[in-house]
C-alpha positions, 0 to 999 in steps of 0.5 A, spaced: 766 363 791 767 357 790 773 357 785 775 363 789 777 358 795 779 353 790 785 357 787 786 361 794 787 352 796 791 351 789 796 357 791 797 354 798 798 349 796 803 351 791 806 355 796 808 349 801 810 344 795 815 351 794 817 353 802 819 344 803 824 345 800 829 346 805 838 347 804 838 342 809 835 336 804 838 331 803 841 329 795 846 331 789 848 339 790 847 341 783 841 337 783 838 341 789 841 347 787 838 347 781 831 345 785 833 351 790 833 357 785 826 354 779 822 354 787 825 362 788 823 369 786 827 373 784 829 378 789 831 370 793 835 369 787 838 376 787 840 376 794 844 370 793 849 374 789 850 379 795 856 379 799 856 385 804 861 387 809 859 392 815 863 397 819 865 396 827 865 390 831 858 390 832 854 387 826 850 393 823 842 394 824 842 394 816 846 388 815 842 385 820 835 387 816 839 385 808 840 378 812 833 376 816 829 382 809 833 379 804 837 373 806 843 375 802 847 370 800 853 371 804 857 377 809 865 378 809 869 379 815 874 386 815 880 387 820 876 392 823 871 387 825 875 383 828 879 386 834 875 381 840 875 374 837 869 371 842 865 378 840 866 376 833 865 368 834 858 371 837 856 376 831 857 370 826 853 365 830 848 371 831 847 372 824 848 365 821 842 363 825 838 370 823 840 367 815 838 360 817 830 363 819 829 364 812 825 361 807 829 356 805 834 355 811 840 358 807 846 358 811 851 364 809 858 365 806 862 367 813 869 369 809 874 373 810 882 374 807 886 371 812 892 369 807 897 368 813 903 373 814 901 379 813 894 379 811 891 377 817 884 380 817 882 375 823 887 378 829 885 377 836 887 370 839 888 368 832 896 365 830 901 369 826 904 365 821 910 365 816 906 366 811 906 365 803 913 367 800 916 363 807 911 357 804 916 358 797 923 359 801 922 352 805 919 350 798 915 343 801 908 343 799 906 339 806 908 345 808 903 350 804 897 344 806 899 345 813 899 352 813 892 352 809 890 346 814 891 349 822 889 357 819 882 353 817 881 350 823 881 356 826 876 360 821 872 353 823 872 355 830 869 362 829 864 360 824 868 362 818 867 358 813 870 360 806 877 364 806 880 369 801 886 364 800 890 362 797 894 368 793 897 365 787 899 372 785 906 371 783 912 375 785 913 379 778 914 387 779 919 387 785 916 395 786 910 391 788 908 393 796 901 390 795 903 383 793 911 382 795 910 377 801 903 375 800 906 370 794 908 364 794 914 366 790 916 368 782 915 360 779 908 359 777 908 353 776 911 352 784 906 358 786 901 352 782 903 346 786 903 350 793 896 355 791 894 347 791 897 344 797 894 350 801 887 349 798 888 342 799 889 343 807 883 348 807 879 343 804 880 338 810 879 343 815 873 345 812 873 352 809 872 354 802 878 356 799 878 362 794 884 363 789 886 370 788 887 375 785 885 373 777 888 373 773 894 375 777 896 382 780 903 380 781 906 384 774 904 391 777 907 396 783 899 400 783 893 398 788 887 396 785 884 400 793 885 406 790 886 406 781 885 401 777 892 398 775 894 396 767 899 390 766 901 391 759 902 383 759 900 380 752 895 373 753 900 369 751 905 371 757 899 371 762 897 363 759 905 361 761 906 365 767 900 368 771 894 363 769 898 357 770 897 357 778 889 357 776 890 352 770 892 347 776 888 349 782 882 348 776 883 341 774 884 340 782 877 342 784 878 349 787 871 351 789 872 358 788 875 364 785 876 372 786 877 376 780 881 382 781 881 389 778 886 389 773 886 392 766 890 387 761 890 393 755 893 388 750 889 382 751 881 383 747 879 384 754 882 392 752 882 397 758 876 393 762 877 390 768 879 382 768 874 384 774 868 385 769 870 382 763 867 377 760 872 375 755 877 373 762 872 370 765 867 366 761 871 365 754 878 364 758 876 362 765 871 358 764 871 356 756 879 354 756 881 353 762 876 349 764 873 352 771 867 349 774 867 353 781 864 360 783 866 367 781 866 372 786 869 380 785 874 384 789 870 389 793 866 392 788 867 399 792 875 399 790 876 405 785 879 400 779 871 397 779 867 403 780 871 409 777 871 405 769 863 402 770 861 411 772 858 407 779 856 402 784 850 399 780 853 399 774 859 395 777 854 390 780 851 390 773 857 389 769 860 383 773 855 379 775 853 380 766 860 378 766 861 371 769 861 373 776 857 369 782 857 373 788 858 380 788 862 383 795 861 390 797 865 392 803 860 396 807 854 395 807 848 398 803 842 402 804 836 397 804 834 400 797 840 403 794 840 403 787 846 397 787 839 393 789 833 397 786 836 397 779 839 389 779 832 388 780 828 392 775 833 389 770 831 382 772 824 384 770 826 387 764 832 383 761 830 376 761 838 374 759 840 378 765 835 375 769 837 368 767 844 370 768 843 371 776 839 365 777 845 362 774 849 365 779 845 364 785 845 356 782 853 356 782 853 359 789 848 353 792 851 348 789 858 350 793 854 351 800 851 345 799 858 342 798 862 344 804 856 347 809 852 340 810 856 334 812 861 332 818 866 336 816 862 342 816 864 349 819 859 349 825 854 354 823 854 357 831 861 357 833 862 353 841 864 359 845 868 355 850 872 353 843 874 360 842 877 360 848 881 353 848 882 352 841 885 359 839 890 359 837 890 353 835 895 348 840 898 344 833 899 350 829 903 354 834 909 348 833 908 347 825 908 355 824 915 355 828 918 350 825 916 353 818 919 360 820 926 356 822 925 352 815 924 358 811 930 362 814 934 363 808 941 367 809 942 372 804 949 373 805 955 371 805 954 363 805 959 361 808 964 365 812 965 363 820 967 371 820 961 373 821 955 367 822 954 365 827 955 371 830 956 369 838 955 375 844 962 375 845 965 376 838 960 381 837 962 385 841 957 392 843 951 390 839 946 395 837 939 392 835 935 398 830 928 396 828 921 398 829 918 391 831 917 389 838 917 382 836 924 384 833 926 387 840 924 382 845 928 376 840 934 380 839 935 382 847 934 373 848 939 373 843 945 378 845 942 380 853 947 386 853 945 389 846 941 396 847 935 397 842 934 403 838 927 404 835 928 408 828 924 413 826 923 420 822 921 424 828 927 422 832 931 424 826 937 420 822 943 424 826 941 421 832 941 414 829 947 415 826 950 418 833 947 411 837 951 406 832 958 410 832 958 407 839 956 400 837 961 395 833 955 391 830 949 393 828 943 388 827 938 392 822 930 389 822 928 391 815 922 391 812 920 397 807 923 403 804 924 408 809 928 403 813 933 402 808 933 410 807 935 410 815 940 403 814 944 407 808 946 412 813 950 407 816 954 406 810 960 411 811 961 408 819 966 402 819 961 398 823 959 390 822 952 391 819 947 385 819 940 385 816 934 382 819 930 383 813 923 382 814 916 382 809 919 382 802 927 382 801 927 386 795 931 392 799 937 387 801 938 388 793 939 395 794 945 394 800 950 390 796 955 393 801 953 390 808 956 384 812 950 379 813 944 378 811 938 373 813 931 374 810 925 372 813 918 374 811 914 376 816 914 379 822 910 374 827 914 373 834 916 365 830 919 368 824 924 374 829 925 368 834 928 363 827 932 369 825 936 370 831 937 363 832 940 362 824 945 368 827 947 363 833 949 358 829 943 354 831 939 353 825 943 352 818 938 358 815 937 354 808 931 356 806 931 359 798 930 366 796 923 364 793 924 368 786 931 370 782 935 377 784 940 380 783 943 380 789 951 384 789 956 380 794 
């Protein structure tokens, strides 16, 4: 009896040593990560590894049991749960504080892709910004650190402590819808310097910038969502060209990466995807490259990842092997799927898989215990009066309209008085054609008496045909190829054409005969308002197409 109570005693006492240990310690992260990790089973240690997402506005039953049963390591924020920005700010303080109960009072990763432009998973009253390739139009790194600064102070309000950005995908395949916009450009090195800038602006707000999409997807028009993309691109070209922005943002500390999932079939990593490559992300990434932060994959339930691995689990197995830290699933897993149980079980069987996770869990500790401790933290609980005075955000709102007026590039012609500035008078009857409501509204500010045409297949293109016959100038908002289709209509009329483009200006290429065109490269309300002032003659519109075409005059 006596040693029955002496052991039962020792592993108390084991056990107190063990849960002391606490995130909130003081001392080096590596050295207390490391300490984090020997003190876990290996259910803590795999939980750190799992990033999951949750469907609707309200958090889950089921993430809410990963999070207080597992204490997973961290959560993702999709559009769709983001349409109340004071709801969302109370789910994350709901679920930090749930995280922050466990046993060694971890916080999570609260991420989320707010790139700015057109991805902007966190709407709301969040800014709409001019985004990545406005950034390499106006060309100045302080405004790339800008960008990354006032959108990270926004994510700090709501608790979110780690974004999917900067995209350093570089504009390479113009047939590309996925990218276009989101890329700072087609120079890498430039993509380089301001990839480094915007982390650099991340970092003072707080949040953990993560550069994606590794090794690049900028060199294929296909969406990794729904197949897995090849890029033909031999290493030797990715070395120049795509891994540039990753080789800079490396030797600048970047904490975080996403891997994409890509195949490379002419690099040793064959038709695998970059994504569950060791080759990518051991030997080239770490090995050559040099990079110290975190890997985390794209959704490992995009059909590129699960479609070449046969499942989900298998996927989650592979990429963790191959050199990723934290696997993120987009909806949220029963309890005891197989993507858990089986991760498990090859802990237990596989001492090499197992030292594999506690290493991955290592790495990701050492990042929170970086960036989530200190002043200079994103607060665990967001305040929900900030939420109502600090969105958006009162600085960010006059840097976004000044980048949009910077970024403003007139396409065409450069210099001739006939047709910029375009003033009321000598426009004459003026027909606004777009599907934008921003683009209406600042195109009536600007020509008061012009009528507005919104285009569209049901009401068919005869009948816009018929609206602009009546018009002598027709400003056009384009964006994507059905507009350029309905835009082409207009060729035979002996009319003055503008173009607005907006997003990519790759269409502007396909439209040579055209009287004027101005690119701007989003559709936020203070890209349409920089547009139409650039047509007034009020901005000089200087901005530089951000990567080389084949414009015709």
């Amino acid at each position: 009896m006596r040693r029955l109570l002496f052991v039962t005693s020792f592993i108390l006492f084991l056990s107190t040593e063990i849960f002391s240990l606490s995130f909130t310690d003081s001392g080096d992260p590596a050295e207390l990560a490391a300490a984090l990790v020997e003190a876990m089973s290996d259910e803590q240690a795999l939980a750190q590894t799992f990033m999951l997402g949750w469907v609707g506005a309200e958090p889950s039953p089921l993430i809410i049991d990963w999070i207080r049963d597992r204490n997973i390591g961290g959560i993702k924020i999709f559009g769709w749960n983001t349409g109340d920005t004071r709801r969302l700010a109370e789910t994350v303080g709901s679920l930090q504080s749930a995280s922050l109960k466990g046993p060694f009072n971890i916080p999570l990763f609260v991420a989320t892709d707010q790139e700015g432009g057109w991805i902007r998973h966190v709407k709301g009253s969040t800014s709409e910004t001019p985004g990545n390739m406005a950034i390499g139009a106006s060309g100045y790194p302080r405004d790339a650190y800008l960008s990354g600064y006032y959108i990270g102070r926004e994510l700090s309000v709501l608790g979110i402590n780690m974004n999917f950005a900067p995209a350093v995908d570089l504009y390479t395949n113009r047939d590309s819808v996925l990218i276009g916009p989101r890329a700072f450009g087609d120079d890498p090195v430039k993509a380089g310097i301001l990839g480094t800038a915007f982390m650099k602006g991340q970092e003072a707000a707080g949040v953990i910038p993560t550069a994606k999409h590794y090794p690049g997807h900028g060199d294929t028009d296909l969406d990794s969502h729904g197949v897995l993309p090849r890029i033909d691109a031999a290493f030797e070209a990715l070395w120049d060209r795509e891994l540039v922005p990753y080789r800079m943002l490396a030797k600048e500390g970047l904490p975080a990466v996403m891997s994409g999932h890509l195949a490379f079939p002419n690099t040793p990593a064959a038709s695998t995807p970059a994504s569950l490559s060791s080759w990518f992300l051991i030997d080239v990434l770490r090995d050559k490259i040099g990079y110290r932060g975190i890997v985390i994959t794209d959704d490992l339930m995009m059909n590129g990842a699960t479609t070449w691995a046969g499942s989900l689990s298998r996927a989650a197995k592979q990429a963790l092997l191959a050199g990723n830290d934290i696997i993120m699933l987009s909806k949220t897993p029963n309890l005891f799927d197989p993507v858990w149980t089986s991760l498990l079980a090859s802990m237990k069987d596989d001492a090499e898989f197992r030292t594999r996770v506690r290493d991955a869990a290592r790495r990701s500790l050492a990042i929170k215990l970086e960036y989530l401790r200190g002043d200079n933290k994103v607060p665990y609980v967001p305040d929900l009066q900030k939420v109502e005075t600090d969105l958006p955000d009162p600085g960010g709102a006059a840097f976004f309209l000044d980048l949009a007026a910077r970024s403003v590039t007139i396409i065409r012609p450069k210099d001739d008085p006939a047709v910029f500035p375009l003033h009321p008078e000598t426009a004459g009857r003026v027909l606004l054609a777009g599907q934008y409501e921003d683009f209406f509204a600042a195109g009536k500010a600007a020509y008061p008496e012009a009528r507005s045409y919104w285009y569209s297949e049901s009401r068919g293109a005869a009948d816009f045909v018929s609206q602009a016959r009546n018009a002598d100038t027709v400003i056009f908002c384009l964006s994507d190829a059905d507009g350029l289709a309905f835009l082409r209509r207009l060729a035979p009329l002996e009319k003055k054409v503008i173009v607005l483009s907006v997003l990519s200006p790759v269409y502007l290429e396909r439209v040579p005969w055209v009287d004027g065109a101005v690119a701007v490269y989003s559709y936020a309300r203070e890209s349409f308002a920089a547009a139409f002032s650039a047509f007034l003659g009020r901005i000089s519109g200087d901005g530089k197409l951000p990567y080389s075409a084949a414009l015709h005059e």
